[in-house]
C-alpha positions in Angstrom: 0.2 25.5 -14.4 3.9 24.1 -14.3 4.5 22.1 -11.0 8.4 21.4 -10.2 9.3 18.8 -7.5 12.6 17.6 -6.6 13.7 14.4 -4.4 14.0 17.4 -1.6 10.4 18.9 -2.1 8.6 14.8 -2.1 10.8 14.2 1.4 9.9 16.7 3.0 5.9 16.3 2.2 3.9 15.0 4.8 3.5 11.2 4.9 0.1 11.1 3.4 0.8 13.0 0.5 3.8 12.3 -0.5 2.2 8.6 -0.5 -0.4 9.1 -1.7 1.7 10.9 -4.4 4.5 8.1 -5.1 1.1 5.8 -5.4 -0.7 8.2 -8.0 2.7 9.1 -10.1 2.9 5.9 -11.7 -0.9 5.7 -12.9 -0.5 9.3 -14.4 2.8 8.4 -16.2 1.4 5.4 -18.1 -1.1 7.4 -19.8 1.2 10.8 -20.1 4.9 11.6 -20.6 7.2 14.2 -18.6 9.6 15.5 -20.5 11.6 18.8 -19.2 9.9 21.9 -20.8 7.3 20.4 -22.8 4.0 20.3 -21.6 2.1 17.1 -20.3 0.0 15.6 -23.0 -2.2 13.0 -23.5 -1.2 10.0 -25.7 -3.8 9.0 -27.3 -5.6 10.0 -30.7 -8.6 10.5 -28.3 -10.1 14.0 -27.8 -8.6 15.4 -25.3 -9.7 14.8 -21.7 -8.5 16.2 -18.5 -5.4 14.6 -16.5 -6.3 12.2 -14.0 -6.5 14.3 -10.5 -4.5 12.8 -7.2 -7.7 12.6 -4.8 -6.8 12.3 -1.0 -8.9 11.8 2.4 -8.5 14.5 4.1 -10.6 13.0 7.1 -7.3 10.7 7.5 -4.9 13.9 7.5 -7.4 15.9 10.2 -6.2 13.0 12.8 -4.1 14.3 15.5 -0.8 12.4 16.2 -2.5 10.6 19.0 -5.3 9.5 16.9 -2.8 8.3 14.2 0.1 7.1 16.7 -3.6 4.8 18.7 -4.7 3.4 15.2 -1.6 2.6 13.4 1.5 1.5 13.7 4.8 3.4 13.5 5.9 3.4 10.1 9.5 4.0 8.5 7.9 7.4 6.8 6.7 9.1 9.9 10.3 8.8 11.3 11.5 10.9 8.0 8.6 13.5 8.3 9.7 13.7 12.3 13.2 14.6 11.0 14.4 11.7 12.9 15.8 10.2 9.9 17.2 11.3 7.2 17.1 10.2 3.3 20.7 9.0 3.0 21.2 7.6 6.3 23.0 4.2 6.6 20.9 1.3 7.4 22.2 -2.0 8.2 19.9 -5.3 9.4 21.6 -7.9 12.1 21.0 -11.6 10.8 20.3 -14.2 13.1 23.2 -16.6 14.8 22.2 -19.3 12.0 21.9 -16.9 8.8 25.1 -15.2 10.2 26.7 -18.4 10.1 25.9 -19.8 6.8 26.9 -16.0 5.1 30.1 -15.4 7.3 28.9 -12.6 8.5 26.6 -10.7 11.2 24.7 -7.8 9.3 23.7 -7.1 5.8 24.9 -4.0 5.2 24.6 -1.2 2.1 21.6 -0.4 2.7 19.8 3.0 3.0 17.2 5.6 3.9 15.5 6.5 0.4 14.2 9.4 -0.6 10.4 8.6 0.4 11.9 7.6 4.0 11.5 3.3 3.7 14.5 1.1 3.0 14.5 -0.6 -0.4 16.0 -3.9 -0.6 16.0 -6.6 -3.4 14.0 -3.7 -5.7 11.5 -3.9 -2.9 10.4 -1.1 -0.6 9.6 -1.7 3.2 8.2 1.0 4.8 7.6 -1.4 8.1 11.2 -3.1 9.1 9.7 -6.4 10.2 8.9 -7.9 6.8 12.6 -6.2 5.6 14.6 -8.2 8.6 12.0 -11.3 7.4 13.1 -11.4 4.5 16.5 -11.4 5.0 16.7 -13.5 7.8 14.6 -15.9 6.0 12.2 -16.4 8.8 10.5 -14.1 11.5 12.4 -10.7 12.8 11.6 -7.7 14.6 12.7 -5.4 12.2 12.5 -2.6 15.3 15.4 -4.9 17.2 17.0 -6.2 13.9 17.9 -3.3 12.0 19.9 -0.2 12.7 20.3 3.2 11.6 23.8 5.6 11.5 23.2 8.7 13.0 25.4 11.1 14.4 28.7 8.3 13.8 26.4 5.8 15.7 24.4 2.8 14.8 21.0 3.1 16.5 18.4 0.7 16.8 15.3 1.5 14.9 13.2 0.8 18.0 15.2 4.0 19.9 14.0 5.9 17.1 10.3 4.8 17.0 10.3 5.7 21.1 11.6 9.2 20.0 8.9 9.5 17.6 6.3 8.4 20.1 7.8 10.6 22.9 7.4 13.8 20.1 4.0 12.8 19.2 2.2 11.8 22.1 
């Protein structure tokens, strides 16, 4: 069986598979190449044995949004399977008065929504925003106050858009 995904088809899957996915993919593709039109083979001069399977828990995808809303946090990926942002979207992170200072400027700008719905920064993906505004402001940040999303012409604070997702999943 041929399975075809594009950057599309993984954004739109919901958050635990497509993570669970993005987590298994790079396993599978050190022991197999993709190549377009050719069949997935194994590399090895061993007899053949079958491909290694992407296993989830399916008790975790049975919760209801107020189970997973009461035992998690809000993560960067449930606001792109809530629609709420979109892969592409702007991002931008407000530095602190002293960081701002030292750079000559007051946000770090260029960044974006990726296709899996976190921000990557400095090869690194955050799918929570504190660690991201952390990191760049070089010491603690609420990524929910620090950073900012474009939508609709506007920048929005990330914590507007986690209270939209909490108002849609209660």
């Amino acid at each position: 069986m041929d399975i075809h995904l594009t950057d599309s088809d993984i954004s739109q899957m919901p958050e635990l598979l497509r993570t669970s996915f993005l987590d298994w993919l790079p396993q599978y593709l050190k022991t197999n190449t993709l190549q377009p039109g050719v069949p997935v083979r194994q590399q090895s001069s061993k007899p053949e044995t079958p491909p290694t399977q992407l296993t989830l828990d399916l008790a975790l995808a049975s919760q209801t949004p107020e189970e997973k809303a009461d035992n998690s946090h809000v993560k960067l990926t449930q606001l792109l399977d809530a629609g709420i942002t979109k892969r592409g979207m702007p991002v931008r992170v407000k530095l602190k008065r002293d960081v701002a200072k030292k750079l000559g400027r007051d946000y770090i700008n260029s960044l974006e929504i990726s296709v899996k719905g976190t921000i990557v920064y400095d090869g690194q993906d955050f799918d929570k925003p504190s660690p991201l505004a952390t990191k760049i402001n070089r010491g603690s940040a609420n990524g929910w106050e620090y950073i900012e999303v474009k939508k609709n012409d506007q920048w929005i604070c990330l914590n507007e858009l986690r209270e939209t997702w909490r108002n849609t999943n209660d």
